[in-house]
VOKOL-914759 format. One record per residue: residue number from 1; residue in one letter; y, z, x of N, C-alpha, C in turn. Coordinates in steps of 0.2 Angstrom, whole numbers, plus 5000, padded with zeros to 4 digits. Each point is the difference from the previous one (the first is absolute). Layout:
# residues N
<NUM, A, <Y, Z, X>, <Y, Z, X>, <Y, Z, X>>
...
# end
This chain:
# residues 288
<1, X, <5715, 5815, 5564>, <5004, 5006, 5000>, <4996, 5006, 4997>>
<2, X, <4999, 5005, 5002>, <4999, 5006, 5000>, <5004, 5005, 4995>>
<3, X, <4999, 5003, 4997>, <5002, 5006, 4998>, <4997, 5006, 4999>>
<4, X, <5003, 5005, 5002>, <4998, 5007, 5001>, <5002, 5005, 4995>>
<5, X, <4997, 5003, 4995>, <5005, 5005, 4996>, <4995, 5007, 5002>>
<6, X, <5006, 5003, 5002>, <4997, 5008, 5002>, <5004, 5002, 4993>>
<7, X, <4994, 5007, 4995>, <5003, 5004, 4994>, <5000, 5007, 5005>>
<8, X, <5008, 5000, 5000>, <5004, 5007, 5001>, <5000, 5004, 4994>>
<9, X, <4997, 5007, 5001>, <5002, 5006, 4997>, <4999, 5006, 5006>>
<10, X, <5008, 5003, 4999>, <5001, 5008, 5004>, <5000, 4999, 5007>>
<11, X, <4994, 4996, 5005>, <4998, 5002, 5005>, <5004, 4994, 5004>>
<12, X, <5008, 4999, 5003>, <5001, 4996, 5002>, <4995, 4998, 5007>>
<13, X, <4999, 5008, 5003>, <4996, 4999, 5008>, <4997, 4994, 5001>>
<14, X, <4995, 5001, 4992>, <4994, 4997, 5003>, <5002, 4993, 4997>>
<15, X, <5005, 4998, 4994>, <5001, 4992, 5000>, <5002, 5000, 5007>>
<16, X, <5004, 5002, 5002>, <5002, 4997, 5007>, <4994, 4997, 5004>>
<17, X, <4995, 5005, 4999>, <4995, 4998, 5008>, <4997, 4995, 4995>>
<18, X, <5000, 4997, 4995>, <4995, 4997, 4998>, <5006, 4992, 5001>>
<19, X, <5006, 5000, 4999>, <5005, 4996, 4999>, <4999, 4995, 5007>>
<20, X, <5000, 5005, 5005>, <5000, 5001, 5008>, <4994, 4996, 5001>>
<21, X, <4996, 5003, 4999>, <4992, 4997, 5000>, <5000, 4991, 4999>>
<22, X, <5004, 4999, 4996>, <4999, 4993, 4998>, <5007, 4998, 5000>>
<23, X, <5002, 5000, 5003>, <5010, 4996, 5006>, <4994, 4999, 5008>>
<24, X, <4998, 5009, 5003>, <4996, 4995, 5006>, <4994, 4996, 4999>>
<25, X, <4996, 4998, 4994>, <4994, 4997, 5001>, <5002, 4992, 4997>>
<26, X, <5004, 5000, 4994>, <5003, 4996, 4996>, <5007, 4996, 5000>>
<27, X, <5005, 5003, 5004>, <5006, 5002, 5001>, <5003, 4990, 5000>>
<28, X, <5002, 4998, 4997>, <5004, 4993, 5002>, <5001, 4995, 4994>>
<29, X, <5002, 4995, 4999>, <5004, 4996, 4997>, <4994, 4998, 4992>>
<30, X, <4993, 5002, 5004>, <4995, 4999, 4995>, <4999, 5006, 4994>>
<31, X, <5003, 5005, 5004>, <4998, 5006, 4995>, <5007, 5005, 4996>>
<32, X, <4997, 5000, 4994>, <5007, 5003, 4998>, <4996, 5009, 4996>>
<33, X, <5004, 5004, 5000>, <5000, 5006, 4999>, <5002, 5004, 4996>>
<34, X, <4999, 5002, 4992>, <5003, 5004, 4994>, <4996, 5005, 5000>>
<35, X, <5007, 5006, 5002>, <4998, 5007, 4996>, <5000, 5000, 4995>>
<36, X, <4998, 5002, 4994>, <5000, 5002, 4994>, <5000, 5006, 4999>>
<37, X, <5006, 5005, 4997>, <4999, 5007, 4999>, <5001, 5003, 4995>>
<38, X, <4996, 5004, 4998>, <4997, 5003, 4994>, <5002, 5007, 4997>>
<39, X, <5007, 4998, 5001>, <5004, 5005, 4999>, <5002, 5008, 5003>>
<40, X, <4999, 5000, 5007>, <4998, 5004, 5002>, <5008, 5004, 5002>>
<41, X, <4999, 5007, 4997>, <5006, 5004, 4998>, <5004, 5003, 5005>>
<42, X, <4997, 4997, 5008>, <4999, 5007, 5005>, <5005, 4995, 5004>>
<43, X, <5003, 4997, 5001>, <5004, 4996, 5004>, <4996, 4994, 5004>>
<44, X, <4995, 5000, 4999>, <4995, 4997, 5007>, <5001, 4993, 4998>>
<45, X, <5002, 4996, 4993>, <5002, 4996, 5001>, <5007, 4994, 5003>>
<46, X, <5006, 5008, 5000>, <5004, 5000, 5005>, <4999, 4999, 5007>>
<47, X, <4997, 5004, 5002>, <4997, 5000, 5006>, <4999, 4993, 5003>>
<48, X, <4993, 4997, 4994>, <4999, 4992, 5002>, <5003, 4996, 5002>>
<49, X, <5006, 5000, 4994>, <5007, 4996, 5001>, <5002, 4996, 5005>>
<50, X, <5001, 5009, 5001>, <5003, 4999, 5008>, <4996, 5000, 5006>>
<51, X, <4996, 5003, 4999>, <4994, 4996, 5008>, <4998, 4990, 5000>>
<52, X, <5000, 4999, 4994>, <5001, 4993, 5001>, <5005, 4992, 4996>>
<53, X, <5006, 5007, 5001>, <5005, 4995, 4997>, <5000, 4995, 5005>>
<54, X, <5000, 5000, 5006>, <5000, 4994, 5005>, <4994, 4995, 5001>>
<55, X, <4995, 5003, 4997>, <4994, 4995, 5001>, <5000, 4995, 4998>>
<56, X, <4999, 4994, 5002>, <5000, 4994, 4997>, <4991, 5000, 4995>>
<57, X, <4998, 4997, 4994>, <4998, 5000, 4997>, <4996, 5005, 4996>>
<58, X, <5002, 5007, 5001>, <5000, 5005, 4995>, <5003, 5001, 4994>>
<59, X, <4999, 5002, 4996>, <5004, 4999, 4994>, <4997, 5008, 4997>>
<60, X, <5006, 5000, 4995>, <4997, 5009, 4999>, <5003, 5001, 4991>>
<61, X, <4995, 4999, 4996>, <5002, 5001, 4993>, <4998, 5008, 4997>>
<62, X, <5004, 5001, 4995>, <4998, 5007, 4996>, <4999, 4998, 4993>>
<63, X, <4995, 5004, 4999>, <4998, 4999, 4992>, <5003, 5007, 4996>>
<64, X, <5000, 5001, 4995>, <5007, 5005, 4999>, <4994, 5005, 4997>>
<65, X, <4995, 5000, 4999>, <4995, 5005, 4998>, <4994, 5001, 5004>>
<66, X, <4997, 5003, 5003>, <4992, 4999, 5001>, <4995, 4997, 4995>>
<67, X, <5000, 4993, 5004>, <4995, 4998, 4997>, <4994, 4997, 5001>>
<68, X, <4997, 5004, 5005>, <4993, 5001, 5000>, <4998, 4997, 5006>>
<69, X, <4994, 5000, 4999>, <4996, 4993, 5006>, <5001, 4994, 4999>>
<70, X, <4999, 4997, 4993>, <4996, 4992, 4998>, <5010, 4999, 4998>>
<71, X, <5004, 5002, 4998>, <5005, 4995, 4997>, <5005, 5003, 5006>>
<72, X, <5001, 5006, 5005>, <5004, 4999, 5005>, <4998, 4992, 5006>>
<73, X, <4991, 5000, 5001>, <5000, 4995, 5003>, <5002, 4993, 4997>>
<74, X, <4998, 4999, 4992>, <5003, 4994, 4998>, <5008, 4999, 5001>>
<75, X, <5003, 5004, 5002>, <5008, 4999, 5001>, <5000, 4995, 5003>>
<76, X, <4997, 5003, 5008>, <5003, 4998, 5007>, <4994, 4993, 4999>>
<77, X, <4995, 5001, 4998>, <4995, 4992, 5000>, <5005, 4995, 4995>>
<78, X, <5003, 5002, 4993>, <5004, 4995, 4998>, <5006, 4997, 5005>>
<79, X, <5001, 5005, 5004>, <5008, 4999, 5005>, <4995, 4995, 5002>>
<80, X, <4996, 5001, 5006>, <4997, 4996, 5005>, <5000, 4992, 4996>>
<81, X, <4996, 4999, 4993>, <4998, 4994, 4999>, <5007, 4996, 4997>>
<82, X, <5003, 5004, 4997>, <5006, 4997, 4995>, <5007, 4998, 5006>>
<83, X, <5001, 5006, 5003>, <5007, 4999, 5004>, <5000, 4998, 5007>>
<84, X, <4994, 5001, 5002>, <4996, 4998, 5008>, <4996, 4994, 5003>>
<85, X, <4996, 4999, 4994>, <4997, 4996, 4997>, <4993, 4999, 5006>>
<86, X, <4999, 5008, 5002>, <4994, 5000, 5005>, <4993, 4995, 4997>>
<87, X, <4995, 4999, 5004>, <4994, 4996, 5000>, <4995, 5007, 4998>>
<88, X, <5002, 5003, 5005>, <4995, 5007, 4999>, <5004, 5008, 5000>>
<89, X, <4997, 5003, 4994>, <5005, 5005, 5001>, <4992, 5007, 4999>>
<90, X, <5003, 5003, 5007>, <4998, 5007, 5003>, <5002, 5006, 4996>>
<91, X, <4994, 5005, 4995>, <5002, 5006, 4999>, <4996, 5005, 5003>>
<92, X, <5006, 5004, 5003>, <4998, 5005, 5004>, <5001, 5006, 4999>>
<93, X, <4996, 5006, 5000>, <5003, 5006, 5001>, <5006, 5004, 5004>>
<94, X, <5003, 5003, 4998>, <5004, 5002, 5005>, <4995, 5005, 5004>>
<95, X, <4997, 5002, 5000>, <4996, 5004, 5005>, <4994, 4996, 5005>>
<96, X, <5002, 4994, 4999>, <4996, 4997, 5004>, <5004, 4995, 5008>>
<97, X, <4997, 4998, 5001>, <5002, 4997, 5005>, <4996, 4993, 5006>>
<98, X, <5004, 4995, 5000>, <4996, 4995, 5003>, <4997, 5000, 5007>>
<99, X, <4997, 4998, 5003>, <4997, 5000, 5007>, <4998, 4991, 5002>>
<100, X, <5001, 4997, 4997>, <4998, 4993, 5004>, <5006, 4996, 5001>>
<101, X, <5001, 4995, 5003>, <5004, 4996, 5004>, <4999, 4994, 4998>>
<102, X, <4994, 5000, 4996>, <4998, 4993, 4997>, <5000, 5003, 4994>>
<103, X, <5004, 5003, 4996>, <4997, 5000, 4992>, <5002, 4993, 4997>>
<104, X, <5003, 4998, 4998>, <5001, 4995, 4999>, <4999, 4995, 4999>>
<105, X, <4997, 4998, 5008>, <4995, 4994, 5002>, <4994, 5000, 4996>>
<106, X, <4998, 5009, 4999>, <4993, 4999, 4998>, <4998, 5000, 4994>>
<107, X, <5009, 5003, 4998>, <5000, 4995, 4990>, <4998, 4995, 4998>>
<108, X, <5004, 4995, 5003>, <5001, 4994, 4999>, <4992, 4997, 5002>>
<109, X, <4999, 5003, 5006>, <4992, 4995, 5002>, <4994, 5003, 4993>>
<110, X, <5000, 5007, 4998>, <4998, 5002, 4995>, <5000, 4995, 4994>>
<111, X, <5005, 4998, 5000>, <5000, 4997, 4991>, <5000, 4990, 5002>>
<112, X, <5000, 5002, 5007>, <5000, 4992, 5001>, <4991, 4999, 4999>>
<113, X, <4998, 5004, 5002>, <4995, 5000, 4998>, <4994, 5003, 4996>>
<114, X, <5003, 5002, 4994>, <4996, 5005, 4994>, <5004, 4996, 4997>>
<115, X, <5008, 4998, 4997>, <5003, 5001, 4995>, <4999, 5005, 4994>>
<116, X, <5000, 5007, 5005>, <5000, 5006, 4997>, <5006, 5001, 4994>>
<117, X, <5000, 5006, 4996>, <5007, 5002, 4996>, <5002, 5005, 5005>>
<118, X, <4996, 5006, 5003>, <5004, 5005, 5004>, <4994, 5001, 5005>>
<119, X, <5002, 5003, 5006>, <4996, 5001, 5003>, <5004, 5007, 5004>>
<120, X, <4993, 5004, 5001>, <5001, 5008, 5002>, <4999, 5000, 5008>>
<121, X, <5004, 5004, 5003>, <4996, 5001, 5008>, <4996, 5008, 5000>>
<122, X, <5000, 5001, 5005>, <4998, 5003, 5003>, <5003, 5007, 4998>>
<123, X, <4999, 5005, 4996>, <5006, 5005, 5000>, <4994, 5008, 5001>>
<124, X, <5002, 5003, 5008>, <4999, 5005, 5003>, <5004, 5006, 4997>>
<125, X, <4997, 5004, 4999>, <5002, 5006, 4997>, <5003, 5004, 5006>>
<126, X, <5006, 5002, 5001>, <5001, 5004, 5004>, <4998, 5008, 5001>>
<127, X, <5000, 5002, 4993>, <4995, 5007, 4998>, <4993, 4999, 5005>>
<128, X, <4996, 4996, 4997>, <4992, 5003, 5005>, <4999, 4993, 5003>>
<129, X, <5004, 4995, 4999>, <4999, 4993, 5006>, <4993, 4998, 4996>>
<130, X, <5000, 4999, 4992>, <4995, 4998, 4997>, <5005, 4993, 4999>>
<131, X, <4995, 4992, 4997>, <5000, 4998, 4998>, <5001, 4995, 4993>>
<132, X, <5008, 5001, 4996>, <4999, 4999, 4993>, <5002, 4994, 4996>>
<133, X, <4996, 4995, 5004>, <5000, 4995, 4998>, <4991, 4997, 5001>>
<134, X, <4999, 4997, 4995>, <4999, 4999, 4995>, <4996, 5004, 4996>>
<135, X, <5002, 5002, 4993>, <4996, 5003, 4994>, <4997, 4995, 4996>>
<136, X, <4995, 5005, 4998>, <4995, 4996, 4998>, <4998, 5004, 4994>>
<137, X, <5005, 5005, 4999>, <4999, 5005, 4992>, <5005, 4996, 4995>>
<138, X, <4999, 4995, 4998>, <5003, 4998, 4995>, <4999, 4999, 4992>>
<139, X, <5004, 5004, 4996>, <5000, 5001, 4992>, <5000, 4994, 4999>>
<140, X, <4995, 4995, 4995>, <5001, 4994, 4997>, <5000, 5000, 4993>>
<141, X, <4997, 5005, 4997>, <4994, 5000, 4995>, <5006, 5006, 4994>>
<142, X, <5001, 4997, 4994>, <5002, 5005, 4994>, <4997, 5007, 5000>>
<143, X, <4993, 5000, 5002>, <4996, 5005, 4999>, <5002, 5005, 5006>>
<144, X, <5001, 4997, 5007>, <5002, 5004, 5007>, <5005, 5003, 4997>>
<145, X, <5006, 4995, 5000>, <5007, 5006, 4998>, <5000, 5004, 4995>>
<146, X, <4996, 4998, 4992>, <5000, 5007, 4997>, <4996, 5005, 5005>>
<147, X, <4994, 5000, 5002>, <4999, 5006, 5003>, <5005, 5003, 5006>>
<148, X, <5005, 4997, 5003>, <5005, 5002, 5005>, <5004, 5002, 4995>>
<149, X, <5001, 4999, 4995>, <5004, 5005, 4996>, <4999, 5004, 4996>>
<150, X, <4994, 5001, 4997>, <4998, 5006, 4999>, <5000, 5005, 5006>>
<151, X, <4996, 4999, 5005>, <5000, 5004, 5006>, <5007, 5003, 5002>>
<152, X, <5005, 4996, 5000>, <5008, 5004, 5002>, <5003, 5004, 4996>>
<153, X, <4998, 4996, 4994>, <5001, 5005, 4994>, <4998, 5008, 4998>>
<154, X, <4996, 4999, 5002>, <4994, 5008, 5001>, <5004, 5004, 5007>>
<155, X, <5003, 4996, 5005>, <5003, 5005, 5005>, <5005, 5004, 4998>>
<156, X, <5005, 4993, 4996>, <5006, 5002, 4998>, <4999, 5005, 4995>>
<157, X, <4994, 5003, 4996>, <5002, 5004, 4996>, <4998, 5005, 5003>>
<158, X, <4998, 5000, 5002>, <4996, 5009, 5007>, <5005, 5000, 5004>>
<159, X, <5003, 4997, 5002>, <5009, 4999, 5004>, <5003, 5004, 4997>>
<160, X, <5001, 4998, 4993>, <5006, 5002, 4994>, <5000, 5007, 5001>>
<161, X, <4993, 5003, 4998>, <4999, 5004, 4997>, <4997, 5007, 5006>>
<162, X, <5002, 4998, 5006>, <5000, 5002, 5006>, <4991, 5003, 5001>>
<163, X, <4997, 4997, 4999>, <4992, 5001, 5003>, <4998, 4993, 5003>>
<164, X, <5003, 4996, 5003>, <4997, 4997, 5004>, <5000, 5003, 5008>>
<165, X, <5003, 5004, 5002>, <4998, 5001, 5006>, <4997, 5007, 5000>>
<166, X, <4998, 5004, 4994>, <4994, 5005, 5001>, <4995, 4995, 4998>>
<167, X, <4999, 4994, 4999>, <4991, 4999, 4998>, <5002, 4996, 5007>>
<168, X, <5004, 4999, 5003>, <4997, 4997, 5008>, <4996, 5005, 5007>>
<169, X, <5007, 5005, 4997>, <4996, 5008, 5005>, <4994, 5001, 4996>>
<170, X, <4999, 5001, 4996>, <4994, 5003, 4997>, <4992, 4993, 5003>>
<171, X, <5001, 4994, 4998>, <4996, 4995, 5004>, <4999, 5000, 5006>>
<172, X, <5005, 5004, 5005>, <5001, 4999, 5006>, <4995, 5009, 5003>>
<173, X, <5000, 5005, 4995>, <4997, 5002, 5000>, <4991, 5001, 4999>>
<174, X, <5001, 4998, 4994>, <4992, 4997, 5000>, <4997, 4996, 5005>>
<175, X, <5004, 4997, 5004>, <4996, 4998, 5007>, <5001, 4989, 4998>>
<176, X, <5005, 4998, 4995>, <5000, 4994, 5000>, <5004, 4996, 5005>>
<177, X, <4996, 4996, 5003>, <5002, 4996, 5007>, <5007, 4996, 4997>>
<178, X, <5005, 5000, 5005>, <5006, 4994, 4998>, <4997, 4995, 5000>>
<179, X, <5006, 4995, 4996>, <4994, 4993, 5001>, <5002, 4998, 5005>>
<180, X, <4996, 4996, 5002>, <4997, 4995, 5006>, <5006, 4994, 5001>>
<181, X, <5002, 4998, 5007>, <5005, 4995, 5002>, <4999, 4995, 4994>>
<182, X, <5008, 4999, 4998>, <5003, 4993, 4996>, <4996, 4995, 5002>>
<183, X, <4994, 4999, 4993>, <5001, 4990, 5002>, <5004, 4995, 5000>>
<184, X, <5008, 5001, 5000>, <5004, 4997, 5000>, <5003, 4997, 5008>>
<185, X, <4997, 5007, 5004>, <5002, 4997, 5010>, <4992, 4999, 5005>>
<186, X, <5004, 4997, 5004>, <4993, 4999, 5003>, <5003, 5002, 5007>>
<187, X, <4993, 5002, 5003>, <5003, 5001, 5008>, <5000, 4995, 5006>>
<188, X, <4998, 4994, 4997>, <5002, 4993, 5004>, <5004, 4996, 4995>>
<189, X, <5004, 4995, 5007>, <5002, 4995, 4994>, <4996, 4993, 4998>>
<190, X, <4993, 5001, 4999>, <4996, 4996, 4997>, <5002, 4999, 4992>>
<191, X, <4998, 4993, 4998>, <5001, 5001, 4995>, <4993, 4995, 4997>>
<192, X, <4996, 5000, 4993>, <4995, 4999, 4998>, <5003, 4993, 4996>>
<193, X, <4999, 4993, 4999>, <5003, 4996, 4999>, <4997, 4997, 4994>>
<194, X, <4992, 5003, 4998>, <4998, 4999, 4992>, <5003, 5005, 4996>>
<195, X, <4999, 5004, 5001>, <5005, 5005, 4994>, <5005, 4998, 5001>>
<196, X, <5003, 5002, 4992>, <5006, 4997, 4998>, <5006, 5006, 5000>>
<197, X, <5005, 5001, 5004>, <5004, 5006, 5000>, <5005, 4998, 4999>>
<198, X, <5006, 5006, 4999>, <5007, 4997, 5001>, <5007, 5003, 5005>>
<199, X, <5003, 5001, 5001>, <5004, 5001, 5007>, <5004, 5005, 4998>>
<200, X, <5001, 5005, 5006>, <5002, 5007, 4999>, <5011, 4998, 5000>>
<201, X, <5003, 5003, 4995>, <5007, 4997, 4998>, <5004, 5004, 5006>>
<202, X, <4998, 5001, 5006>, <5006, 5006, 5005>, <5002, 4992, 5002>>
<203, X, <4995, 4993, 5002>, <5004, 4995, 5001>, <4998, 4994, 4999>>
<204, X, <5001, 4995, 4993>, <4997, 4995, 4999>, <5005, 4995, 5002>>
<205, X, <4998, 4993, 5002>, <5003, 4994, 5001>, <4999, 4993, 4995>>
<206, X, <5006, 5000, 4997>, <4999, 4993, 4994>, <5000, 4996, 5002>>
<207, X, <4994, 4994, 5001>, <5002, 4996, 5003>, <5002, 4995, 4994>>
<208, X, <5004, 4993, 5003>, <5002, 4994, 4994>, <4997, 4999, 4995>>
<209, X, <4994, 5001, 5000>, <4997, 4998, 4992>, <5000, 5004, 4994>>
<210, X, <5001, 5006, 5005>, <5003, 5007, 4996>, <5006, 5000, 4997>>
<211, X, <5005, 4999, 5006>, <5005, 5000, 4999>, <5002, 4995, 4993>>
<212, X, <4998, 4994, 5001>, <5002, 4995, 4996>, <4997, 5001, 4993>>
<213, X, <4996, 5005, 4999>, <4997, 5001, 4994>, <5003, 5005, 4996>>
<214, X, <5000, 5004, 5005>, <5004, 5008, 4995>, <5006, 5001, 5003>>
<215, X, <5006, 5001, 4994>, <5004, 5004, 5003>, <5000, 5006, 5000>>
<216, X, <4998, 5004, 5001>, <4998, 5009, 5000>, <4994, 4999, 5001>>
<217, X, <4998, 5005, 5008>, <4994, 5003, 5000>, <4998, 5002, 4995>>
<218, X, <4998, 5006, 4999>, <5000, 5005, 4999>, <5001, 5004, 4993>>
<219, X, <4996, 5000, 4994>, <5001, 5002, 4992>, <5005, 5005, 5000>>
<220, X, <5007, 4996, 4999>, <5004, 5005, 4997>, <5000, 5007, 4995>>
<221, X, <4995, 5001, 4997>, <4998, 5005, 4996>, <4998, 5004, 5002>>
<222, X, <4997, 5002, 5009>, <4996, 5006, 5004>, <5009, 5001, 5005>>
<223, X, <4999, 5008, 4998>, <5003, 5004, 5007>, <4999, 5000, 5004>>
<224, X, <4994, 5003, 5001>, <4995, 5002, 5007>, <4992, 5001, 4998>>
<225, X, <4997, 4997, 5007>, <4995, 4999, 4998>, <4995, 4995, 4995>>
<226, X, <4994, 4999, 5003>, <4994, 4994, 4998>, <5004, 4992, 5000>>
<227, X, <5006, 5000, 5003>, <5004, 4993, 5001>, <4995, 4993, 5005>>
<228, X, <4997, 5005, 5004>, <4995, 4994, 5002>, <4994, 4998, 4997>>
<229, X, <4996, 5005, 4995>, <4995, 4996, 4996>, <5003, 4997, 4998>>
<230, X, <5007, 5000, 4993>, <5003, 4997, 4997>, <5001, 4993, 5004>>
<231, X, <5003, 4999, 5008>, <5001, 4996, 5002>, <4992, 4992, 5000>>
<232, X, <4996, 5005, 5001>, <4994, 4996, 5001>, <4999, 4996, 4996>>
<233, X, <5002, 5004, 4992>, <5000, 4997, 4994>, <5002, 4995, 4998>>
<234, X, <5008, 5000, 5004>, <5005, 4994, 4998>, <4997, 4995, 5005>>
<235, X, <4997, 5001, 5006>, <4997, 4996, 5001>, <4995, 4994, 4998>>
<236, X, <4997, 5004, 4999>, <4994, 4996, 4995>, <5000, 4997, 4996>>
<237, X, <5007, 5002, 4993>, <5003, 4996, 4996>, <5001, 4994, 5003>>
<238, X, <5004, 5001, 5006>, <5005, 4993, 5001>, <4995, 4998, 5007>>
<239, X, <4992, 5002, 5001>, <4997, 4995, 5001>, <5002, 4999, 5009>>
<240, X, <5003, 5005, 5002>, <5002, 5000, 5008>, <4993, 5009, 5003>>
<241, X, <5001, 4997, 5006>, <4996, 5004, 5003>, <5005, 5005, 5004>>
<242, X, <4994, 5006, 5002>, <5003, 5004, 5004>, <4997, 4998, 5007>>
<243, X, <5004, 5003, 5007>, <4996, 4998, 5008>, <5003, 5006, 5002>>
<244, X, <4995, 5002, 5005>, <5001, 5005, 5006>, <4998, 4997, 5004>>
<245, X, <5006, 5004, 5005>, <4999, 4998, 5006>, <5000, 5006, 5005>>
<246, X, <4995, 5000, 5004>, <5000, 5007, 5006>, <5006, 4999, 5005>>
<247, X, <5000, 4993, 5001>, <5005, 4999, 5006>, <5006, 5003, 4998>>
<248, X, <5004, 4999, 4993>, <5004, 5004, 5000>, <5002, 5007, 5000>>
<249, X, <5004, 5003, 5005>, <4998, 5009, 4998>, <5007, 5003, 4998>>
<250, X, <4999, 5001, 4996>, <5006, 5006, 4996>, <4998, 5011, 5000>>
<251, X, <5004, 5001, 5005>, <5000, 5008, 5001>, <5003, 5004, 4993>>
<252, X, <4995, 5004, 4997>, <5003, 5002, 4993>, <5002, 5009, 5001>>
<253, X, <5005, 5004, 5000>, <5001, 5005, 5001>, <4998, 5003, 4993>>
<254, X, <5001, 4997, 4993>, <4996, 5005, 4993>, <5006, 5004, 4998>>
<255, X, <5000, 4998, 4994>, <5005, 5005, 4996>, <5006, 5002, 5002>>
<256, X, <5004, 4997, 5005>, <5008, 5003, 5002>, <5003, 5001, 4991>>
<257, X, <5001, 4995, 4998>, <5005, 5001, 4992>, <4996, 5007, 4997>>
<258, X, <4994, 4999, 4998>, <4998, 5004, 4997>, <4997, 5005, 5000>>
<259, X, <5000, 5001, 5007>, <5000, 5007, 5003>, <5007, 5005, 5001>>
<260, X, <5006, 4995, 5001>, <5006, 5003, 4998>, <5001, 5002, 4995>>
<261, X, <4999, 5001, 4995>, <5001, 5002, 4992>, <4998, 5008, 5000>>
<262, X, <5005, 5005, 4999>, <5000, 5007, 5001>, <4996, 5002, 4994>>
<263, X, <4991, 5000, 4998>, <4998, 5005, 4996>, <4995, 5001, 5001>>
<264, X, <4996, 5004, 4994>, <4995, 5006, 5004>, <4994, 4996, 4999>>
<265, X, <4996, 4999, 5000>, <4992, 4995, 5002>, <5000, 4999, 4994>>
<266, X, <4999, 5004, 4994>, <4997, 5002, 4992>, <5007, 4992, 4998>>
<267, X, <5004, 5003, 5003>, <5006, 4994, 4995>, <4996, 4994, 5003>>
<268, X, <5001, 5000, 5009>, <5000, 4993, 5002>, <4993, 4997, 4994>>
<269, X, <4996, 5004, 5000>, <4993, 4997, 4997>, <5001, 4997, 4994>>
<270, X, <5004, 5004, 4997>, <5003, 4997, 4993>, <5004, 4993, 5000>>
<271, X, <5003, 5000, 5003>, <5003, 4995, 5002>, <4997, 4994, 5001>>
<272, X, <4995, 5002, 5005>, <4994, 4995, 5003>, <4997, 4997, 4993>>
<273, X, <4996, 5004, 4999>, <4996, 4998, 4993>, <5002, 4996, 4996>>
<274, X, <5008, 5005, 4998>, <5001, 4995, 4992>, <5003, 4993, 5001>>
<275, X, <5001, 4999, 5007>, <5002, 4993, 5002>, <4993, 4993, 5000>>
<276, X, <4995, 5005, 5002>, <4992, 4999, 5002>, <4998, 4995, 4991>>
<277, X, <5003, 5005, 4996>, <4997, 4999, 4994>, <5003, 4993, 4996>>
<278, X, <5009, 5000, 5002>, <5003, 4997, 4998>, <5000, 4992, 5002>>
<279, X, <4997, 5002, 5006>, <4998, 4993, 5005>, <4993, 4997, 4997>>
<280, X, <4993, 5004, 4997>, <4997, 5000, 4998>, <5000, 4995, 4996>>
<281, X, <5005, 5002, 4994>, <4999, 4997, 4997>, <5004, 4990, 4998>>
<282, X, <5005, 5001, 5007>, <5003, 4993, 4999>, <4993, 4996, 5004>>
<283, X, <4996, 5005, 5005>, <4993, 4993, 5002>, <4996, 5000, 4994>>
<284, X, <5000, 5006, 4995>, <4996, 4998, 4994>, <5002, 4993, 4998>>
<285, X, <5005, 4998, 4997>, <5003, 4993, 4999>, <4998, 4994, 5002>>
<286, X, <4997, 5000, 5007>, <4997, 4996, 5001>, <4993, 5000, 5003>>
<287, X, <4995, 5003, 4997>, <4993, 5001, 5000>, <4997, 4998, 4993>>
<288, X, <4995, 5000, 4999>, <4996, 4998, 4995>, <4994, 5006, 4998>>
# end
């Protein structure tokens, strides 16, 4: 059995199309499907309600607060394992969307043959049609994350104090090149199988050795943000591997939730950051 949890906030369109995505590729007696909603004040989880009060194995929960990336997904993964009692349970973005007809098959072959903990597919950027799976920039080390937080730290106070965006003009002045394409996307879906990386979260699959070992993905102490280093970590602990797989392909549109949030770049930044810093330090916890 299969399980799916899409985390709803605001955007009901694109859960739909993501919901949709995975009824045509997954759709039958093997798969089952939790909304989880994060409290979204605009009516769009009325909306869901009612677009799939007749579905057969949908289910649609509300959490009465927003609460984040890592403890809204742990809702709908607890439903799956506890009330469901799926084998593998799928988290997915709501901004993203399935594309095979074999996702499934190539779960179960995957772990039939790794006995992976999670395994990441293929996930396409809709933005530039780059490639964001698999990273290979991973925080492991006490020393990395204090330097990632000092770093964020020094934004958020040029933030606060509203000069970060004269010393960007003024850099861009002086003739300083933007930086150079994310090593975190690649423009094939090649992957390097000596480096060690970890899987992009718009859509992981747990398979049974995972399942049976954790209940909760995902460190309840992060909101948003660095939840996949963190995931690697948890991996390592419990001694399970990560797998990628190119066959798999998942289309990712990027930011529908939080891109809907009405504020000016300077807030969004803030916002960003001190989540950046806060995450920061729950992967501190488990480095050396």
């Amino acid at each position: 059995m299969f399980g799916f949890v899409v985390l709803h906030y605001l955007v009901d369109d694109a859960t739909a199309q993501c919901v949709d995505s995975i009824l045509e590729y997954c759709g039958g007696e093997s798969c089952r499907i939790v909304i989880v909603d994060n409290d979204s004040a605009n009516g769009s989880f009325d909306r869901l309600q009612a677009r799939y009060a007749e579905t057969p194995g949908v289910t649609l929960l509300h959490n009465a607060a927003n609460e984040g990336f890592a403890r809204g997904n742990n809702v709908g993964y607890r439903y799956c394992k506890s009330q469901l009692h799926c084998d593998y349970i799928v988290t997915i973005n709501n901004d993203a969307m399935l594309t095979n007809a074999d996702f499934m098959p190539l779960c179960t072959e995957d772990y039939a043959q790794t006995h992976c903990g999670v395994i990441g597919p293929d996930i396409v950027s809709l933005k530039d049609g780059r490639h964001q799976n698999p990273s290979y920039g991973i925080i492991r080390t006490q020393r990395e994350v204090s330097g990632q937080i000092r770093r964020f730290r020094a934004i958020l106070l040029l933030l606060h104090l509203h000069l970060y965006e004269p010393l960007v003009r003024l850099k861009q002045r002086l003739g300083h090149q933007p930086a150079a394409d994310s090593p975190y996307t690649h423009a094939t879906a090649e992957a390097d199988a000596n480096r060690p990386y970890k899987l992009h979260g718009a859509c992981l699959i747990f398979t049974p050795a995972f399942v049976q070992h954790y209940d909760e993905p995902f460190d309840p102490r992060t909101f948003l943000y660095f939840e996949e280093h963190i995931l690697w970590m948890r991996c390592q602990t419990a001694g399970l591997t990560m797998h990628y797989d190119p066959r798999i392909v998942v289309k990712h549109v990027e930011d529908a939730s939080t891109d809907s949030m009405s504020a000016t770049t300077r807030r969004k930044m803030i916002f960003t950051l001190g989540n950046y810093v806060r995450s920061l330090k729950v992967l501190g916890t488990y480095t050396h």
